[in-house]
C-alpha positions in Angstrom: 88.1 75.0 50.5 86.3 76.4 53.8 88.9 74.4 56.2 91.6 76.2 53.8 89.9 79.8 54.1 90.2 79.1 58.0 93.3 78.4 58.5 94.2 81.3 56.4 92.6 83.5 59.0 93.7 82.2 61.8 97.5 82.7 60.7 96.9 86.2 59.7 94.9 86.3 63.3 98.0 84.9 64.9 100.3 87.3 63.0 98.5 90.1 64.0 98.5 89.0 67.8 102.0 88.3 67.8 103.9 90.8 65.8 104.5 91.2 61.8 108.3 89.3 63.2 106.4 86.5 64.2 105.6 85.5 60.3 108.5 86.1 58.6 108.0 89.1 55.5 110.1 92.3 55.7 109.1 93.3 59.6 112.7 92.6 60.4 114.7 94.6 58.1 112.3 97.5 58.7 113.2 97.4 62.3 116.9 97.5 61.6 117.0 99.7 59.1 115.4 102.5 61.3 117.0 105.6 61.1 119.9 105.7 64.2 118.3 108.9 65.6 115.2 106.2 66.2 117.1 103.9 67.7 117.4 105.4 70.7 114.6 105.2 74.1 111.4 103.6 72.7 110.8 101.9 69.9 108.3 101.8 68.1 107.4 105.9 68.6 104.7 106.0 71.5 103.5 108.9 70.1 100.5 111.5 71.5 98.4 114.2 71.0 100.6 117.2 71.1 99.2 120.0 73.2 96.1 119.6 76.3 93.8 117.0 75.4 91.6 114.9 78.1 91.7 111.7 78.5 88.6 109.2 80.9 89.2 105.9 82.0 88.0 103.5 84.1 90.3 103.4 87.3 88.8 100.4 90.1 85.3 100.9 88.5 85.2 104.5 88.9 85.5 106.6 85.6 87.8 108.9 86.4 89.4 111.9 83.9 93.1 113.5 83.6 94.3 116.1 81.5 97.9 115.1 79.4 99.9 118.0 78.1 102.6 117.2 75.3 105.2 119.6 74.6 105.6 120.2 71.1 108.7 118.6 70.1 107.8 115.0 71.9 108.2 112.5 69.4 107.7 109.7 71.8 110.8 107.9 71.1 113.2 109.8 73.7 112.3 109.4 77.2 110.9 112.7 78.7 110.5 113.6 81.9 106.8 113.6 83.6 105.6 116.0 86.0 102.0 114.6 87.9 100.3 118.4 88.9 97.3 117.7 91.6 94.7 120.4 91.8 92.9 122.2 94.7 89.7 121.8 96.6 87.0 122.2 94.5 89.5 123.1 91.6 90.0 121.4 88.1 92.8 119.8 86.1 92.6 122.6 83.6 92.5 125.6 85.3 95.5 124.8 87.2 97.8 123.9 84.6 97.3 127.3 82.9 97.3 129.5 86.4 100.4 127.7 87.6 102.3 128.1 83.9 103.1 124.5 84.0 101.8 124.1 80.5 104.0 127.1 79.2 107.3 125.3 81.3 106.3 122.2 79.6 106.7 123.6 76.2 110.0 125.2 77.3 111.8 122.4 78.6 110.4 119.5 77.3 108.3 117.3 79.6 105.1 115.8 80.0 102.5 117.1 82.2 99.8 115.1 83.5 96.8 116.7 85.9 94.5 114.1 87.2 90.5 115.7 88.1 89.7 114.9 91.4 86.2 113.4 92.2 82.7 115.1 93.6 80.1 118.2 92.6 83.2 119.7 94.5 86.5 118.5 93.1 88.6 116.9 96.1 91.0 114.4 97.2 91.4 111.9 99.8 94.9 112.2 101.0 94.3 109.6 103.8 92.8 106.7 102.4 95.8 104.5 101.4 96.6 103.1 97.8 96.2 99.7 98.9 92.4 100.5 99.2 90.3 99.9 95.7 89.0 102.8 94.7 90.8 105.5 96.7 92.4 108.3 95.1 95.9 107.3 95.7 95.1 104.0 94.4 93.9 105.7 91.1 97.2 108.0 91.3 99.4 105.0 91.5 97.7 102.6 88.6 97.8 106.1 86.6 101.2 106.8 87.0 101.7 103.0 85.4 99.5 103.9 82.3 101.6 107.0 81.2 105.1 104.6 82.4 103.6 102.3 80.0 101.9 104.7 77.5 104.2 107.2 76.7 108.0 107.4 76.1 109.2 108.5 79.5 112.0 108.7 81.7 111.1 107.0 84.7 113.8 108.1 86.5 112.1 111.8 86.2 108.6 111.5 87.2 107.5 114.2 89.7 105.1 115.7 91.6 103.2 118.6 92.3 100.0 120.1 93.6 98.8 123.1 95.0 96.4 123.2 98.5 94.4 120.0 98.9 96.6 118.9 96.1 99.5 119.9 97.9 98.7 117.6 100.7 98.0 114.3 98.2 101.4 115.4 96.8 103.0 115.0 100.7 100.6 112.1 101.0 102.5 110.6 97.6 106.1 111.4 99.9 104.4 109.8 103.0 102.9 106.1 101.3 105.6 104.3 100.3 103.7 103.0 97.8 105.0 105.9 94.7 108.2 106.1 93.0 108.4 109.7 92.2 112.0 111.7 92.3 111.1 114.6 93.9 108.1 116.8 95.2 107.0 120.3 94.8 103.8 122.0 96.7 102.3 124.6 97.5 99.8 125.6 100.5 98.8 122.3 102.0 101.3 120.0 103.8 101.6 117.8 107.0 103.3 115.1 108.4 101.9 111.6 110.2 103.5 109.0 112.4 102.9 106.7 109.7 105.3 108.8 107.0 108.1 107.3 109.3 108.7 103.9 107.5 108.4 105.9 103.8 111.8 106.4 101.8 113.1 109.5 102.4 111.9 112.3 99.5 113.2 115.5 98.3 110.9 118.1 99.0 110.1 122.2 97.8 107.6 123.9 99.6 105.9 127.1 99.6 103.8 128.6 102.0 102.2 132.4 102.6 102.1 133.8 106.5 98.7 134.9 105.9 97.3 132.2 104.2 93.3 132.2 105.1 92.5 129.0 103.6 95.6 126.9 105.4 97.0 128.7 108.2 100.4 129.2 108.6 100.9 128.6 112.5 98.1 125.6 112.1 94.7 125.8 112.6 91.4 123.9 110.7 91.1 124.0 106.9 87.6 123.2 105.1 89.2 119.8 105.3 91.0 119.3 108.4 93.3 120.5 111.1 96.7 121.1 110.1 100.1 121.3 112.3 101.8 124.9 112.1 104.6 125.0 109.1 107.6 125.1 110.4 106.7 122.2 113.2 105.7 119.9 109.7 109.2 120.7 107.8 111.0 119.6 111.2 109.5 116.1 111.0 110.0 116.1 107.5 113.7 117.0 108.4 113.9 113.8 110.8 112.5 112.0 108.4 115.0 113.0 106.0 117.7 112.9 108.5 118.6 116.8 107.7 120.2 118.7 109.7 117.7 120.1 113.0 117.8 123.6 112.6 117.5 125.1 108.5 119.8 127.5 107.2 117.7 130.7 106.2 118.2 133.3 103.1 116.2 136.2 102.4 115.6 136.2 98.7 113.7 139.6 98.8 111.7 141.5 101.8 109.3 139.0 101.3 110.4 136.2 100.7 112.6 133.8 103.1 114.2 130.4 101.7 114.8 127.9 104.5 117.4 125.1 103.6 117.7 122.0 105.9 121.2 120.4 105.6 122.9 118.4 105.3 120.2 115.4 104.5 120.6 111.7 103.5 122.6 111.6 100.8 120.8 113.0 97.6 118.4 114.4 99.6 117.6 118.1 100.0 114.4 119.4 101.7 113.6 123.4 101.4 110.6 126.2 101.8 110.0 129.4 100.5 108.3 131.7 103.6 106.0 134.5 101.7 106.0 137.0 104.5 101.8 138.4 104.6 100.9 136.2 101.0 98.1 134.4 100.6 96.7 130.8 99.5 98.3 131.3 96.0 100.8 130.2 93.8 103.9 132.5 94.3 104.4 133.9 91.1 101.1 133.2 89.1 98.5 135.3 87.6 96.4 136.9 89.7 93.3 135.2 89.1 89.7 136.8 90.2 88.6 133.9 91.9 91.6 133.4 93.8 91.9 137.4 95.0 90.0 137.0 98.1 92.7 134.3 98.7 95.2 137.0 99.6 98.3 138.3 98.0 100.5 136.8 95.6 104.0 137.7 95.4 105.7 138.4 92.4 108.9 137.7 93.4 109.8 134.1 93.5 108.3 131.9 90.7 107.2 128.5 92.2 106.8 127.0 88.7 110.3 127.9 87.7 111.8 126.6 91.2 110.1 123.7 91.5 110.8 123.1 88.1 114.7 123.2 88.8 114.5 121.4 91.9 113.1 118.4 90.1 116.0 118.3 87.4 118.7 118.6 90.5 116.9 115.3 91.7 116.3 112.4 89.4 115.6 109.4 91.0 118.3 107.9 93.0 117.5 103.9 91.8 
């Protein structure tokens, strides 16, 4: 009777393990008798909590956090596009999703947001220390990135990223590794170039950068971080890199605001900055936010939410 009552358990053990399928009962007809709107991206529904909610996890034995936003009418069983947002020195996952609207966008046009916190009393992240190294923030960024892939019903052909100041330059650091396989990038405030970007695919890049930015100088200069190159010297490597054309086509968009265009690029390829003539180390178009006023001005005329935002659907990934 005992041997009996064990062996009992171990088959409903095993059925659990493999899958109601695996024993036989009415799993089967239930799966083809889903409704055809179901029958679609994933199945079964990986669903998730609509709205903000924070998520921790251990990450190369370091607990790290990242805040997921859901758009309301994710039913995780159509793949949705994912944008990665990467906030700024001393900055947090929060805060930046609601001053850069990407939350609101989100909820308009259907896509996943996911801000990772960076690490330290003040929040930062190493753009240098490859992902190959355990432990390193682009290590975290990558196995991350595999999680939601694997968590959530997305469209991995659409996965993007973003950042704004030191999260601008992990976001260029993401273009530069080779080691990422996201679509298409959009920053803000923080960028550069290295010798060892050469031998990276090419990438589709936005920018957006104020002339008298007093955090990350325009014409180059130190940063709390590090030195950086002058603008316009790190979208011409970025234009070899891309093989665009040397010399970008310019458009004034308003009498602040400049949109240079470098073209033509490799094919499905397209690499352009917004020039805020005298704005500051802000996101064009946000909220002005107290703690950010000292930053210098933001312009109102461009919205780098909404551009990047389009620039990402004109470039899904190109297999």
């Amino acid at each position: 009777m005992i041997r009996t009552v064990k062996i009992t358990a171990f088959v409903i053990a095993a059925c659990l393990l493999a899958g109601l399928s695996a024993c036989g009962g009415e799993s089967d007809a239930k799966l083809d008798d889903r409704p055809a709107e179901q029958a679609a991206d994933c199945w079964p529904a990986r669903t998730l909590p609509v709205g903000n909610s924070s998520h921790t996890g251990l990450f190369d034995g370091n607990i790290r956090q990242y805040l997921l936003h859901v758009p309301p009418d994710y039913d995780g069983t159509e793949e949705t596009p994912v944008v990665f947002a990467f906030h700024g020195l001393g900055g947090s996952a929060d805060v930046l999703v609601a001053y850069t609207g990407w939350a609101a966008k989100a909820d308009d046009d259907d896509f996943i947001v996911v801000a990772p916190q960076g690490l330290g009393p003040v929040p930062y992240w190493d753009f240098v220390t490859p992902a190959s190294e355990k432990g390193s923030d682009l290590a975290f960024v990558k196995e991350l990135t595999e999680q939601i892939n694997n968590s959530a019903c997305t469209d991995e052909d659409r996965v993007f990223a973003t950042g704004f100041s030191n999260g601008s330059a992990l976001t260029f650091a993401l273009a530069c590794s080779g080691d990422f396989d996201f679509a298409a990038y959009g920053a803000v405030a923080g960028a550069f170039y290295r010798p060892q970007c050469d031998s990276a695919p090419d990438a589709s890049i936005i920018y957006f950068h104020g002339t008298s930015d007093p955090i990350v100088p325009f014409d180059g200069g130190p940063t709390p971080i590090a030195d950086v190159d002058p603008v316009p010297e790190t979208m011409a490597g970025w234009s070899a890199h891309n093989g665009c054309a040397s010399k970008a086509s310019v458009e004034a968009i308003s009498s602040m605001v400049d949109e240079y265009v470098w073209g033509p690029c490799a094919p499905g390829v397209d690499l352009e900055a917004y020039v805020v003539k005298g704005g500051g180390h802000t996101w064009p178009g946000a909220e002005q936010l107290a703690t950010l006023r000292s930053f210098g001005l933001t312009t109102d005329d461009i919205n780098a939410t909404e551009l990047i935002w389009e620039f990402f659907k004109a470039h899904p990934h190109r297999g």
